[in-house]
Kinemage of the C-alpha trace (Angstrom):
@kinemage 1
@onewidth
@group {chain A} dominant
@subgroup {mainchain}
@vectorlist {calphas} color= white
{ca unk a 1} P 18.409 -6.774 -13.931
{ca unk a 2} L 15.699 -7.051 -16.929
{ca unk a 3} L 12.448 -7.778 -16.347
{ca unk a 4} L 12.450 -10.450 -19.471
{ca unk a 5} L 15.063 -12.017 -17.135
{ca unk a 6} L 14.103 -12.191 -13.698
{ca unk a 7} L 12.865 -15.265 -12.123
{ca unk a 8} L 10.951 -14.186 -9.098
{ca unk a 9} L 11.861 -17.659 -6.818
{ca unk a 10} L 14.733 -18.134 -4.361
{ca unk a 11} L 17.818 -21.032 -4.988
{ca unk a 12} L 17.560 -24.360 -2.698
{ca unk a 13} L 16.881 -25.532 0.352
{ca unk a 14} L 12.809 -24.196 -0.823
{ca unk a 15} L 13.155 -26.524 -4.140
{ca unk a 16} L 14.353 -29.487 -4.956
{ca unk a 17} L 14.939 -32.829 -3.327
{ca unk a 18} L 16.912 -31.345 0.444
{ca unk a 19} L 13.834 -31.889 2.612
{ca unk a 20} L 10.364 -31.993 2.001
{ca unk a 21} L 8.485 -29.432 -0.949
{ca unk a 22} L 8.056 -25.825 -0.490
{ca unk a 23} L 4.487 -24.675 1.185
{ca unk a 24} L 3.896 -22.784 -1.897
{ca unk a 25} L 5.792 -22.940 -5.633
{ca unk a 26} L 4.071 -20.595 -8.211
{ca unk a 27} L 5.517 -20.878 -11.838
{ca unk a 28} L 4.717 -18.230 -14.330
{ca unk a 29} L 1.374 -17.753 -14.024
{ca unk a 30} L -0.415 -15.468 -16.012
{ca unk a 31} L -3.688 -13.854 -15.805
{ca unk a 32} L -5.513 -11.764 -18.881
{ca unk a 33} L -8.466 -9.715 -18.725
{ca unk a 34} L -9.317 -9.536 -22.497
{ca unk a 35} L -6.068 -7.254 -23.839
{ca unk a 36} L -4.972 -6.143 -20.192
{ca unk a 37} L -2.088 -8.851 -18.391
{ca unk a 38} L -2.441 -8.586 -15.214
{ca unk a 39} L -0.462 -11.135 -14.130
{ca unk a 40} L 2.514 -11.382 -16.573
{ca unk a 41} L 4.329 -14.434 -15.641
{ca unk a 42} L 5.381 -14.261 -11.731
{ca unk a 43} L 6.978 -16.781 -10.257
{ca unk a 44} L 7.549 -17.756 -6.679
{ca unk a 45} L 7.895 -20.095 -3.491
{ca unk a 46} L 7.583 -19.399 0.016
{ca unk a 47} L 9.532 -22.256 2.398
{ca unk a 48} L 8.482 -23.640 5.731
{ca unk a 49} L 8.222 -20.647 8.265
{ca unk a 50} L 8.857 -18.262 5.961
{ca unk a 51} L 7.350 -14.619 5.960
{ca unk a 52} L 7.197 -12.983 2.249
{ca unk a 53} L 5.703 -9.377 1.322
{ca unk a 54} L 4.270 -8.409 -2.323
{ca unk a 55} L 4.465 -4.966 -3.192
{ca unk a 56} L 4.055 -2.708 -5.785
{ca unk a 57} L 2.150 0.619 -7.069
{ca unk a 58} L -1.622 0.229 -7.694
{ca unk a 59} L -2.378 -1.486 -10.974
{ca unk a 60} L 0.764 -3.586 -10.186
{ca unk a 61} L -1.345 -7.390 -9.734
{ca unk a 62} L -0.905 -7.794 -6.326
{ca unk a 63} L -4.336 -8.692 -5.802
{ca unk a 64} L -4.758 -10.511 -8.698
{ca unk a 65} L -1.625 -12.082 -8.034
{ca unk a 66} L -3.446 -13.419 -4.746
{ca unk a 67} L -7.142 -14.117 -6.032
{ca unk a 68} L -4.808 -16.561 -8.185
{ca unk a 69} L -3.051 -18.247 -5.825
{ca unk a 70} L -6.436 -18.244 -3.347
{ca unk a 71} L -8.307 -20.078 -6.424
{ca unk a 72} L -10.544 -17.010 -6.868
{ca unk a 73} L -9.787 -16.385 -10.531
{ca unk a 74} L -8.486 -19.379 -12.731
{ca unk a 75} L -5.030 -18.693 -14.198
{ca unk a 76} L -4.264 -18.323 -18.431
{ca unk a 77} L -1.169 -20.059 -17.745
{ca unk a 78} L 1.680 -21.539 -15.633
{ca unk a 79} L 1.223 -23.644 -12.056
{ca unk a 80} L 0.654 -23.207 -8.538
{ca unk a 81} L 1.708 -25.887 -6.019
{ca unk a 82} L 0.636 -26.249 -2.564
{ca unk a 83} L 3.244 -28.581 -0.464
{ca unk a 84} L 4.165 -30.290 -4.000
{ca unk a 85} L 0.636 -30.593 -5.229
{ca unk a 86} L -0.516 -29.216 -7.874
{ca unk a 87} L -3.512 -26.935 -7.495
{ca unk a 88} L -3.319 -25.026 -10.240
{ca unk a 89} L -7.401 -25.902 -11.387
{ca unk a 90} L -8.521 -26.400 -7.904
{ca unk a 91} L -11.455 -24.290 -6.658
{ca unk a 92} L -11.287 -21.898 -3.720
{ca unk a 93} L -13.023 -24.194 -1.329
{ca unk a 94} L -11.197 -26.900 -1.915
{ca unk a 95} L -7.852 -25.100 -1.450
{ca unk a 96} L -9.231 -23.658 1.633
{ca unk a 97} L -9.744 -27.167 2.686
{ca unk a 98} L -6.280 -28.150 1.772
{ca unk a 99} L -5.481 -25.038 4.529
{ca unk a 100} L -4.801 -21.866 2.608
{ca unk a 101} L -6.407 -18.820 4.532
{ca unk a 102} L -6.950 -15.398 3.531
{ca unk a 103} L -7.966 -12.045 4.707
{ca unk a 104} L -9.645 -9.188 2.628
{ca unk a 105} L -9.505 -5.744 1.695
{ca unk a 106} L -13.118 -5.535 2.669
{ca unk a 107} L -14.193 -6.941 6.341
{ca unk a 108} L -16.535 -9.687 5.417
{ca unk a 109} L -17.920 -10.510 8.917
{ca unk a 110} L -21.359 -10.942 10.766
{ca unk a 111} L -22.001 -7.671 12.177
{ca unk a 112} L -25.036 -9.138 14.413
{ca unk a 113} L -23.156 -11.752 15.981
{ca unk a 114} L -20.385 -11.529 18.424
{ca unk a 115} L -16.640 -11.360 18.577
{ca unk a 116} L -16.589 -14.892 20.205
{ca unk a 117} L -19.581 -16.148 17.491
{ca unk a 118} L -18.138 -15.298 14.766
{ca unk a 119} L -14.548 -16.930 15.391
{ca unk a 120} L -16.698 -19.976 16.662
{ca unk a 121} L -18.451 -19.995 13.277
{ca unk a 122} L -15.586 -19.883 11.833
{ca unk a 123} L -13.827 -22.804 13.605
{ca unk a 124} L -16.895 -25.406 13.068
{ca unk a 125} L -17.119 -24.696 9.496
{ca unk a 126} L -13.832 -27.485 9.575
{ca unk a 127} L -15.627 -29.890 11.340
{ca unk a 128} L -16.957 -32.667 9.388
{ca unk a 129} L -20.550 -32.156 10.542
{ca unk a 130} L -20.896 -27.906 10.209
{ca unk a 131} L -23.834 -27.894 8.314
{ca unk a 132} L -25.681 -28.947 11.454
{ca unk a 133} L -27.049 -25.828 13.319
{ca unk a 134} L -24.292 -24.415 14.684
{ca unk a 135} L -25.522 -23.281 18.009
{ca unk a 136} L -26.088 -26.869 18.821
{ca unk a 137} L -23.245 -28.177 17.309
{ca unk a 138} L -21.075 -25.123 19.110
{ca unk a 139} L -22.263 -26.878 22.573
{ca unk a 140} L -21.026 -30.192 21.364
{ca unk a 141} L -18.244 -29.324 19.958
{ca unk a 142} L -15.770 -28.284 23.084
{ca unk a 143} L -12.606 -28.663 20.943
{ca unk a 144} L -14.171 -26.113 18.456
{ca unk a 145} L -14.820 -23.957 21.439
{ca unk a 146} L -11.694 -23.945 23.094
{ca unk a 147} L -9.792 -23.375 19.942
{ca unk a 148} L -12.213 -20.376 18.822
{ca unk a 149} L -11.486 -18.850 23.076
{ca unk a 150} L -7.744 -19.386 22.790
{ca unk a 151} L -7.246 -17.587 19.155
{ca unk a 152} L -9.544 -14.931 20.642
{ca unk a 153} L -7.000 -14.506 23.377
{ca unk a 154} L -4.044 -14.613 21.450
{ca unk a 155} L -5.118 -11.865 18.991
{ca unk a 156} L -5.924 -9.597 22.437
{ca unk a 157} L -9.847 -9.426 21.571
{ca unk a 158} L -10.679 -11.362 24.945
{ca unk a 159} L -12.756 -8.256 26.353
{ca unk a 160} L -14.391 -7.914 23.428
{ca unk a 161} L -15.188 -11.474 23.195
{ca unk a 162} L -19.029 -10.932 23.844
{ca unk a 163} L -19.400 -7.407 22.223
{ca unk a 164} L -21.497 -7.223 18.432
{ca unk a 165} L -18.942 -7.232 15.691
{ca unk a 166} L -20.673 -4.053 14.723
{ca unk a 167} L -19.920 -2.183 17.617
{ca unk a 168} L -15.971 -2.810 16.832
{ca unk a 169} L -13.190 0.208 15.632
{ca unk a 170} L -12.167 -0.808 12.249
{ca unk a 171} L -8.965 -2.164 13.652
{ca unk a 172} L -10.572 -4.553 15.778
{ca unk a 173} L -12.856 -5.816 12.766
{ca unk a 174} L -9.472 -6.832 11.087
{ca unk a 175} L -8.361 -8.767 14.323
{ca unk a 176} L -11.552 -10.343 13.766
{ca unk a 177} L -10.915 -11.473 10.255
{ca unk a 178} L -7.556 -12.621 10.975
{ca unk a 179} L -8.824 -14.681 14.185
{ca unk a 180} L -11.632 -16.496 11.830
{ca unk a 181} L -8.692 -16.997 8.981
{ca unk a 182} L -6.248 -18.599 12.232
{ca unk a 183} L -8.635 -20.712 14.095
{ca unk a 184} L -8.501 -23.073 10.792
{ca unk a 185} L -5.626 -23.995 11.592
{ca unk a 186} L -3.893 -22.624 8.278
{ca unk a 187} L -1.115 -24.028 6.253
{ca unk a 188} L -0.873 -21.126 4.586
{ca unk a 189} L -2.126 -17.782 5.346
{ca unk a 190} L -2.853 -14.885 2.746
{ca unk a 191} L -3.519 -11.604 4.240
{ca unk a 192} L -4.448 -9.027 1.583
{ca unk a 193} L -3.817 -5.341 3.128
{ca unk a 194} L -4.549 -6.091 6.668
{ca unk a 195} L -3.535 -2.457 7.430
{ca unk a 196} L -5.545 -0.754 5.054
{ca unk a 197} L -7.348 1.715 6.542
{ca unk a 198} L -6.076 1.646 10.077
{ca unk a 199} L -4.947 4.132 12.525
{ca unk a 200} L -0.920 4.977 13.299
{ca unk a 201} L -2.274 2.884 17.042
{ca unk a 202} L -4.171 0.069 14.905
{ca unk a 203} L -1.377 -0.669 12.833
{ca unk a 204} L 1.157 -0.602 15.344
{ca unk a 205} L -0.727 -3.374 17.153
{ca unk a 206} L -1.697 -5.335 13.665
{ca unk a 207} L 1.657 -5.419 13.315
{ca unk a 208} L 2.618 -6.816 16.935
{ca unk a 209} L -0.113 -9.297 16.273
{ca unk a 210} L 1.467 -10.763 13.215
{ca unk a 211} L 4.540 -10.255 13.824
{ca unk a 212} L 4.450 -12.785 16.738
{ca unk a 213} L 2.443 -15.484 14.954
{ca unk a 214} L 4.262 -18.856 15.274
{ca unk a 215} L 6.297 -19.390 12.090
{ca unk a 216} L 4.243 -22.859 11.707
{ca unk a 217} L 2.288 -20.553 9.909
{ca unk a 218} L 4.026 -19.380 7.050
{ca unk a 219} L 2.224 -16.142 5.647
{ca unk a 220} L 1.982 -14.475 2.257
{ca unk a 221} L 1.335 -10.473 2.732
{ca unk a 222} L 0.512 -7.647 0.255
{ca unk a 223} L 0.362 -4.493 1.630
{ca unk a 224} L 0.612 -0.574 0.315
{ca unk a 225} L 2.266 0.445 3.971
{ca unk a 226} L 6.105 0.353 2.902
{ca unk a 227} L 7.115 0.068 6.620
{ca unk a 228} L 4.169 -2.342 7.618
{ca unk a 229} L 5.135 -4.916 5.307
{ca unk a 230} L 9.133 -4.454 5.501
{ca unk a 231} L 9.022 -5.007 8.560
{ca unk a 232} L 7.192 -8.224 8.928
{ca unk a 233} L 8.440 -10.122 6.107
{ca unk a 234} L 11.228 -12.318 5.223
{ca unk a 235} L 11.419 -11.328 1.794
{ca unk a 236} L 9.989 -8.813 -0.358
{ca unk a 237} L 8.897 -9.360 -4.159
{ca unk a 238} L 8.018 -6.522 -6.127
{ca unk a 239} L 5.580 -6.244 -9.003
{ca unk a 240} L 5.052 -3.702 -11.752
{ca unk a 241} L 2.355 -4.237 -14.595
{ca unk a 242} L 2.044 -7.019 -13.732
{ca unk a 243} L 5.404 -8.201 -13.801
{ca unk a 244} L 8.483 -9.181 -11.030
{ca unk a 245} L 11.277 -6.511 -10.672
{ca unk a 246} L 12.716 -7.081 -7.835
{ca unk a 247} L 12.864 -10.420 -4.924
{ca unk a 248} L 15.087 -10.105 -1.920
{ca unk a 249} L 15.703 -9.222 1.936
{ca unk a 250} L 13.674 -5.633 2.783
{ca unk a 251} L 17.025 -3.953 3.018
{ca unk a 252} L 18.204 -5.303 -0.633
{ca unk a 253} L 14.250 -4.507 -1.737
{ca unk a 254} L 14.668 -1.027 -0.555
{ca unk a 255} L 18.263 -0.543 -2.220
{ca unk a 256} L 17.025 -2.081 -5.581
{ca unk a 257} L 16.952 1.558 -8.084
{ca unk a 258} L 14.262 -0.336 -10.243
{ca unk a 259} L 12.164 -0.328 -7.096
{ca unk a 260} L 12.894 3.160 -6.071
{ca unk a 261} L 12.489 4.407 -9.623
{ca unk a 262} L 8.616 2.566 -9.983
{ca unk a 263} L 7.933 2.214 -6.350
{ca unk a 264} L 9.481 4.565 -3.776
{ca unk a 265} L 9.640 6.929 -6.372
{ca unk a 266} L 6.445 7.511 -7.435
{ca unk a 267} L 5.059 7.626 -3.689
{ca unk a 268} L 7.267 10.460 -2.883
{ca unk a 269} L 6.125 12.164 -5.777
């Protein structure tokens, strides 16, 4: 299969008229940095429930590929759709409104407040009235509360509910991130290496931890960790230069020779 050929986006039901719009439809966007693509006209769509991996070697645009769809970098071409809206010049607070989440490579988190403060931070900046001061508007708030104590618990952070975010393993500073990115009640979540940087232990329960997220929340994952992200996903897509080689179940992903030739290959070598 040719690169100038491939169309990086699965046949109906996730198109079309069957049932309501896909949660996400992105069609052949491009991204340039002065002479360098990027992001060399992917397409894609993730359905209702549905668990999709982006991999790739580095340089492939697997961030960029994100930043674009997160509203982080504009796109040079093509459209992004978000439940059948188009999105495509929207900002990245306004998508995050709309409920697309994300994670980073970097933890971006308040090391001086607690587990428990920063996940309630995080759930009061949806509330109509969150540039009040939060402390007050946390003791108001009970539905804010509970929500914030009942992620906490699901992600298995409840003893370290009252502990400094500084005093946390790595690990537990991405169960952090991911708690503040679920207790917005996401459409969408984007988690951008989540295992990055994690111990054989931490990843094994990262990957528990996502793996038993409710599939109301359908999740878009990039991810160097080969078995990490085969694992979880649905679907795999894989990028090179930029550009889609390869879309289909982990076991078709892993049997695809373009793959093993730019992917597989080069990390055994």
């Amino acid at each position: 299969m040719t690169t100038d050929s491939f169309d990086a986006r699965p046949s109906p039901p996730h198109r079309g008229g069957e049932g309501p719009p896909a949660v996400l439809e992105v069609d052949r966007v491009v991204r340039r940095f002065g002479g360098l693509v990027a992001v060399d006209g992917v397409s894609l769509t993730l359905g209702h429930g549905e668990r999709l991996a982006v991999i790739g070697p580095n340089g492939a645009g697997k961030t960029t590929l994100f930043k674009l769809i997160a509203g982080e970098v504009p796109t040079d071409d093509g459209q992004i759709r978000f439940h059948g809206q188009d999105i495509t010049r929207w900002s990245a607070r306004r998508r995050a409104r709309l409920g697309i989440a994300r994670t980073f490579q970097v933890s971006n988190l308040f090391g001086s407040l607690t587990v428990l403060e920063n996940v309630r931070l995080a759930a009061l900046a949806r509330r109509p009235a969150r540039w009040q001061f939060w402390p007050q508007l946390g003791r108001r708030d009970t539905d804010a509360r509970d929500r914030a104590d009942a992620v906490i618990d699901d992600l298995l952070l409840g003893q370290r509910a009252t502990s400094r975010v500084a005093e946390l393993s790595h690990g537990e500073r991405r169960q952090v991130e991911i708690a503040m990115a679920l207790v917005a009640e996401p459409r969408l979540l984007l988690l951008d290496e989540p295992a990055a940087g994690l111990s054989l232990a931490e990843r094994a329960r990262l990957w528990d931890i996502l793996n038993t997220l409710p599939r109301s929340i359908p999740f878009l994952l990039i991810e160097h960790d080969l078995s990490f992200a085969l694992g979880l996903a649905d679907r795999v897509l894989c990028l090179d230069n930029g550009r889609p080689i390869a879309l289909g179940t982990p076991a078709e992903v892993r049997r695809d020779p373009h793959v093993r030739e730019v992917y597989l290959g080069r990390a055994a070598a």
